[in-house]
N, C-alpha and C positions, 0 to 999 in steps of 0.2 A: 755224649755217649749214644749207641746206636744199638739197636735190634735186629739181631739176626735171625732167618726159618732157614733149618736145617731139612733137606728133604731127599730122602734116600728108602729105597725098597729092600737094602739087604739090613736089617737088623744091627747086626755086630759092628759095621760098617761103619753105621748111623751114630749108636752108645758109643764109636773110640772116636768120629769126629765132636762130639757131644761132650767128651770128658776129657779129650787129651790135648787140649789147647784150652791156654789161659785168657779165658776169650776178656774179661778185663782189663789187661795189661794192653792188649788188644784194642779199645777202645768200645767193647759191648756191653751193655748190662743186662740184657737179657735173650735167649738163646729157645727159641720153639722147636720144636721138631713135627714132622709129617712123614708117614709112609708111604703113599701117594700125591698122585696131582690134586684130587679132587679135594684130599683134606688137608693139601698145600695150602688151597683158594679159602676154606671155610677159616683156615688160621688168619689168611691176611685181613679178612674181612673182621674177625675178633680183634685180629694183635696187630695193628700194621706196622710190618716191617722193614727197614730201611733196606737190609741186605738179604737175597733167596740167595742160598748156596745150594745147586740142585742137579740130582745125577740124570744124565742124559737118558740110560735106556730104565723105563720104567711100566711095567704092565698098566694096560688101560692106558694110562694117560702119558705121554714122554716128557721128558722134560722141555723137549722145545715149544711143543702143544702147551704146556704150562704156561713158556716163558711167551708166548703169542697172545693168551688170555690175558696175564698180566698188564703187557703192552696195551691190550685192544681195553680193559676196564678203566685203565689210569692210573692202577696204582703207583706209587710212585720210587719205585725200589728198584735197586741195580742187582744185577743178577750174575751170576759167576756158574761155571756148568763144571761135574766134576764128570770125567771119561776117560776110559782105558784106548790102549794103543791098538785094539783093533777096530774100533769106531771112532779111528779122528777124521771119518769122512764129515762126521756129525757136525765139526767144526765149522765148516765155511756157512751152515744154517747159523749156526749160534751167534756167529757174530752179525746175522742181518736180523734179529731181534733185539739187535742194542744188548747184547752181553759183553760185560767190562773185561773179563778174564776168564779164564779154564785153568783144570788142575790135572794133571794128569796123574790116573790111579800107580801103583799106588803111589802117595806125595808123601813127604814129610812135614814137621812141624814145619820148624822153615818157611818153607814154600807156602803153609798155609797164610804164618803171619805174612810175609809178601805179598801177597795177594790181598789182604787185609787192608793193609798200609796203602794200595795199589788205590782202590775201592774206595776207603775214607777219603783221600785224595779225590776223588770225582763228588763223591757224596759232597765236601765241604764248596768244590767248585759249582756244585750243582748250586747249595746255598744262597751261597755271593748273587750266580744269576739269577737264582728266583726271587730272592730280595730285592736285588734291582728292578727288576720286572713287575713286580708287587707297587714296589714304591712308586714306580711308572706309573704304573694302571690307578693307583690310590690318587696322585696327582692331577691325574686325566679325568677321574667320575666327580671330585671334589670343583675343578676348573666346569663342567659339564653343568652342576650343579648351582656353583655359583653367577656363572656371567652365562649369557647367551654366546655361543659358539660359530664361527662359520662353518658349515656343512663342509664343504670342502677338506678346509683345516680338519676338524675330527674325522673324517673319514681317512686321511691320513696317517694320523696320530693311530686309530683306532686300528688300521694295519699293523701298523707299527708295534705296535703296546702289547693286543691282544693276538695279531693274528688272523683275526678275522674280519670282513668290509664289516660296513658300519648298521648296514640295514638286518644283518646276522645275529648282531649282539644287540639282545632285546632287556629293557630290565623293566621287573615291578618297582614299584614305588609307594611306601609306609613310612608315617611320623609319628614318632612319640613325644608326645609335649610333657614339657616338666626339663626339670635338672636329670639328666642323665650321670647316673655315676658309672664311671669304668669299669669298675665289677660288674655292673646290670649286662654293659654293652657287651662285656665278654661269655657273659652268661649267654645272651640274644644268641650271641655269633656262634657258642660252643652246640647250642640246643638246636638253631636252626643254618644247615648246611649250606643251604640257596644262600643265604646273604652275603653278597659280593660287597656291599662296601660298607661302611658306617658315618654319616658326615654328623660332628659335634658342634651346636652353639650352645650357648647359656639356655634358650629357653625351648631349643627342637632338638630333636635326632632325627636326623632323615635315612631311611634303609633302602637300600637297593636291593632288588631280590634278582634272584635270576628268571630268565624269562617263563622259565615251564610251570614256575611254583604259580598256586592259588592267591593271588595278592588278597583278597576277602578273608581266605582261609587264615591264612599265615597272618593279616593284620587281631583274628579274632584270636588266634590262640597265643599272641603277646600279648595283647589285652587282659585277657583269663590269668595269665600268670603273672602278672604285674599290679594285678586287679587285689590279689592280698595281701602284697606285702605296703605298697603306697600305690594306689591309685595313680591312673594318668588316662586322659583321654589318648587315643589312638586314631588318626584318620588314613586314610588311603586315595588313590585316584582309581581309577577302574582301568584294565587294560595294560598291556606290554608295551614298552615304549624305545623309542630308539634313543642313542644319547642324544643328536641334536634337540628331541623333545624333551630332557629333563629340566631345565633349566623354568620352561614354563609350568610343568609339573608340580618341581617343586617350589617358586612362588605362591601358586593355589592351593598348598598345604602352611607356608609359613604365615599368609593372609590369614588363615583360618587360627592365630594363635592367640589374640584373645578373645575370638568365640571358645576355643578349647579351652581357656582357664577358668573362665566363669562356666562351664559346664557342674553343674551338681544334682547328682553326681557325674565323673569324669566317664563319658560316652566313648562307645564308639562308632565311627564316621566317617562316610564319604565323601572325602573334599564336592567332588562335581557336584553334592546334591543341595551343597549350601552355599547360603550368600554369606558374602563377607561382612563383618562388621564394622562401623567403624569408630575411633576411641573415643569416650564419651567426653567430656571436658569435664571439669574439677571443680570446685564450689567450695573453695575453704570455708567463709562463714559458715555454712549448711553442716558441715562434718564437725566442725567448731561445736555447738549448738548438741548437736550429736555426741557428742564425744563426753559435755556439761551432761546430759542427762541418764547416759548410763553412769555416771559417777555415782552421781543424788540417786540414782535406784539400788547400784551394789554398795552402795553406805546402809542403805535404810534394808538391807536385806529384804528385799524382793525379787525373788527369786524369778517369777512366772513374768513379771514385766520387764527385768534384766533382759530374761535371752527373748525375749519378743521384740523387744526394743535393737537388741544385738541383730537379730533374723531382718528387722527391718533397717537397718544400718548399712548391713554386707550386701542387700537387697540395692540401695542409694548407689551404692558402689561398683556396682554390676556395669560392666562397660568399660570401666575404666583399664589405660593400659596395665600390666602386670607390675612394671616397678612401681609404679604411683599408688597401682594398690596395695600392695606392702607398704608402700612410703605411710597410706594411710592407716592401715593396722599396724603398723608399729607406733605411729602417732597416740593412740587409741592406747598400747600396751603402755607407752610412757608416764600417759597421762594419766593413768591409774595408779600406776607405781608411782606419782612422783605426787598425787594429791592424796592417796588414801596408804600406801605402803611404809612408805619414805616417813610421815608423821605418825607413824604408829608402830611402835618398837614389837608391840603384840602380834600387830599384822604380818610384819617383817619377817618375825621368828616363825610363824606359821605358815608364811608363803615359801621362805628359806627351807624348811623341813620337807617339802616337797617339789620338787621343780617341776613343774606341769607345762610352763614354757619358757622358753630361752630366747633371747634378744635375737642370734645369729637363723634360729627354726625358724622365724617368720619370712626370713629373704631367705633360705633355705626349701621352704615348701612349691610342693612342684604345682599347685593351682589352688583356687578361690578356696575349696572344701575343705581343703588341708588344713588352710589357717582358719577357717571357720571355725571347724573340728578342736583345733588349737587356743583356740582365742574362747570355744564356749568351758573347754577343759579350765582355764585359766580362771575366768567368771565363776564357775561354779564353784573353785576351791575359794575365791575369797567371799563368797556368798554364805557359803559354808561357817565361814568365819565371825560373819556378821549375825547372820542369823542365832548363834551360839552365846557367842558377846547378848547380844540383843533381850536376851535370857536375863543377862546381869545390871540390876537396873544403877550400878554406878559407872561398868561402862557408858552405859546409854548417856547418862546425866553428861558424862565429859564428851561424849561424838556431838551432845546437842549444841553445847558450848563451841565448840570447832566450827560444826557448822553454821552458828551465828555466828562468830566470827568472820568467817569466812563469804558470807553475803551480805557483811555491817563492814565492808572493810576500810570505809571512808570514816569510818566513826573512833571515838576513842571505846575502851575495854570501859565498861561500867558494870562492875562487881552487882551493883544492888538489882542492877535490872535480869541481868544471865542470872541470877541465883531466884529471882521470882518467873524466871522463863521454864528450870527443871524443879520449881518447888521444892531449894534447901534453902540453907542456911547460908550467906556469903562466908564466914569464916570454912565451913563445912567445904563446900563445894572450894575455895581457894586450896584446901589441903589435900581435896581427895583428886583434884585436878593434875598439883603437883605429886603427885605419889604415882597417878597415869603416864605423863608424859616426862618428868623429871624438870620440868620449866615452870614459874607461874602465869598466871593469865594473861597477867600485863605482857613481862617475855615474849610468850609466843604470839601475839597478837604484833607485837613488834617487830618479831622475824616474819610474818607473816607480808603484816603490811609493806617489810623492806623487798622482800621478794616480790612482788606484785610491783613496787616502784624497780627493782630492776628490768621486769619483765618489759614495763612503757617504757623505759631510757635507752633500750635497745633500738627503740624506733627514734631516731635522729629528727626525725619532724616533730617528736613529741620534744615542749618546752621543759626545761625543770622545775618552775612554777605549777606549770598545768598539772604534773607529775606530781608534783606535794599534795597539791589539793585532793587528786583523786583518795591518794591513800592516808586523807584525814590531817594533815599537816599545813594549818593557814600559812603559819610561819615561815617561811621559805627558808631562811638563815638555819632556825632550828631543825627543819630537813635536814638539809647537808651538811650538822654537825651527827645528825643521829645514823645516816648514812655513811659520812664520810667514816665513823668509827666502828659499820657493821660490815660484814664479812656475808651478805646472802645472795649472792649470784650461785650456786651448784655450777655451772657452767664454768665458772673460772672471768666472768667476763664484769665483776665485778671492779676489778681496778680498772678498766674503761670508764665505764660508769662513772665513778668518783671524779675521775677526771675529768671526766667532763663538767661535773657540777662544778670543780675544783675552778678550771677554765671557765665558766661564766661569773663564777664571782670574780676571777679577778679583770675581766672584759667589761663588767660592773662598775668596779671598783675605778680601774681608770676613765671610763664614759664621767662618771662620778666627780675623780680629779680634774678632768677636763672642762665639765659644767664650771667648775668651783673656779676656775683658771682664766676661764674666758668671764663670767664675770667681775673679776677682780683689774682685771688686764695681764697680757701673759706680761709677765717681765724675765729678765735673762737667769734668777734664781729660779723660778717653774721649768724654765725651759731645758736649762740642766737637769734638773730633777729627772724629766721624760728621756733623756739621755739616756 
């Protein structure tokens, strides 16, 4: 559907072209009117319109004077002249303004809609080529941006595409770091008119501006407006640039992408004024170690050492590239849920009753502050939690239990010694234990301990021997019947496992047969047997 300005000097004229065509059926949905040129110009400028239907002879201003402004501003509407049979000299001007048609007074319906049909016909062919031409030119600043170009080659292309040589069409250049969502970028593009292109990856948006705009200005007021809803640094290069220069340009702004993620908070910045960083290496033990000791501090509700310890974490962390840093706060989120959530039906119910963060938010946020932000919101609701509990001294009595367990894990469960650790009664504390967790002591001590032996079996260099011992089992047979009949991998990787132990007993068992065989003498009844 398309918008038509109706623009005539004689009133009556005006109200029957205005009411007496179905301008719908038509293909219009909405229909302006002007009684002159000047407040022809201030409607386009409000309402722009696809179609000016507009009478040639008009005081002050003519229609052709109109239709020359029109042309000379840009806008971008076809225009039709309406004229009587003693001013059709009028005509041979009208059509060197690019007018699609004339009507001659008076017309009928008819002929209006003809003319209609005539126009939408050009309007939709205009369409096609300016989509083409769009598409071009999107291909062109995108290719510009991503590979180094031959001067030559784009100064061609850039005839071609735009129109204009190459040293003519200048662009600024602004990136916003983060996940760009397509609503933001349409928002960008609706709010600010200079911006000729948009190029998207996962972790930049890079903007082209047109060459007249303020690139300082125009990168600070995306900043300001992105600044309340989510945060994002914003940097720039200084200066108008020709295409062959973008390509360098924009390297020196995707370099700067994780200095911009560990920004906290997210700045904004001058590519040329910074040095590049470059990505720190990774230290699993170190974050391992890290990861154990905010556990043991949001158990024990400590609130002030929690996010000190958190601040000094994301702090270790600083440097590193942007996946790896999620890789590692997500590490961190797991490994709270799965030691302190995951065993505590209480926790669960109370972390569940509010979702503070979500697995998918943390590769989700667009830099370090975000999940900082994220991760202290997280900490604090289950601090919250402990602190409250911490209040009730037979929760306390059973997190104490757990966590001896859980540092005694080579050891057997001994009821007498945990119940002189919280000062009850061993009958007491087994009941008020299982009334907590729905398990006894022994139990979960033994899911515990199996979990921890899946954890080593995962690692293929680790023996099944050395794996029994660690989690208190001399026995090696007795392991792998207490395994082979437990279910504690969460992971699913459990029947691996088994299998494995499964597989060394029976690698065992024939070494075994074989000893036994070769001292005896093989004779032809063994040796079938191995058959």
């Amino acid at each position: 559907m398309y918008r038509v300005l109706l623009v005539e000097d004689e009133e009556i004229e005006l109200e029957t072209l205005r009411d007496y065509i179905d301008w719908k059926k038509n293909g219009i949905s909405r229909v302006f009117t002007a009684r002159n040129g000047r407040r022809a110009l201030e409607c386009l400028e409000e309402n722009m319109a696809d179609i000016v239907i507009t009478d040639i002879q008009m005081p002050g201003m003519s229609g052709i004077e109109l239709a020359e402004t029109i042309v000379r501003r840009g806008y971008p509407c076809k225009i039709v002249f309406l004229t009587g049979y003693d001013d059709f000299s009028y005509i041979h001007s009208a059509f060197q303004v690019n007018a699609v048609d004339y009507l001659l007074k008076p017309f009928t319906i008819e002929e209006v809609e003809a003319c209609l049909k005539k126009v939408r016909s050009e309007l939709e062919k205009s369409e096609i080529a300016d989509w083409s031409r769009k598409t071009a030119a999107k291909q062109l600043l995108e290719m510009a941006l991503r590979e180094k170009q031959e001067t030559e080659l784009l100064r061609k292309n850039f005839r071609g595409v735009f129109g204009e040589e190459l040293e003519e069409c200048r662009f600024g250049i602004i990136a916003v770091y983060g996940k760009t969502e397509e609503n933001i970028c349409s928002q960008i593009q609706e709010k600010y008119k200079g911006i000729r292109y948009i190029s998207k990856t996962e972790r930049i948006s890079i903007l082209l501006l047109a060459g007249y705009l303020s690139v300082k200005d125009t990168a600070f007021q995306i900043w300001n407006d992105l600044k309340e809803d989510a945060p994002r640094a914003v940097g720039w290069c200084s200066g108008a640039w020709t295409a062959d220069c973008l390509y360098e340009k924009a390297e020196k702004l995707r370099n700067c992408c994780v200095l911009a993620f560990h920004m906290d908070p997210p700045e904004l910045f001058c590519a040329d004024e910074k040095e590049t960083e470059e990505e720190k290496a990774y230290h699993f033990r170190e974050q391992k170690e890290r990861r154990e000791e905010i556990c043991r501090l949001v158990s024990s509700g400590k609130k002030q050492e929690t996010l000190q310890t958190m601040k000094d974490y994301f702090q270790q962390l600083k440097g590193l590239a942007p996946k790896t840093f999620a890789g590692e706060v997500y590490n961190l989120y797991m490994y709270l849920w799965n030691r302190l959530v995951l065993s505590d039906e209480l926790l669960e119910n109370w972390m569940e009753a509010e979702k503070i963060l979500r697995e998918n938010e943390i590769f989700e946020a667009n830099n370090s502050y975000q999940m900082r932000e994220k991760m202290k919101q997280y900490l604090e609701r289950m601090l919250a939690f402990f602190e409250e509990q911490n209040q009730n001294p037979n929760y306390y009595a059973v997190y104490q239990v757990k966590t001896y367990l859980q540092e005694h894990c080579s050891e057997s469960a001994d009821i007498e010694k945990l119940a002189a650790e919280v000062g009850l009664s061993p009958n007491y504390l087994r009941s008020l234990f299982k009334e907590a967790t729905g398990k006894t002591i022994l139990e979960y001590n033994t899911e515990m301990r199996l979990q921890r032996a899946a954890e080593l079996l995962k690692n293929k260099k680790n023996k099944v021997r050395e794996v029994s011992l660690a989690v208190g089992y001399e026995n090696v047979s007795y392991f792998g019947v207490v395994y082979r009949n437990g279910d504690e991998c969460p992971d699913g990787s459990g029947n691996a496992c088994r299998m494995r132990i499964k597989w060394q007993y029976i690698i065992k068992y024939c070494i075994r047969q074989c000893i036994i065989c070769i001292g005896r003498g093989i004779n032809r009844r063994s040796y079938d047997f191995y058959l």
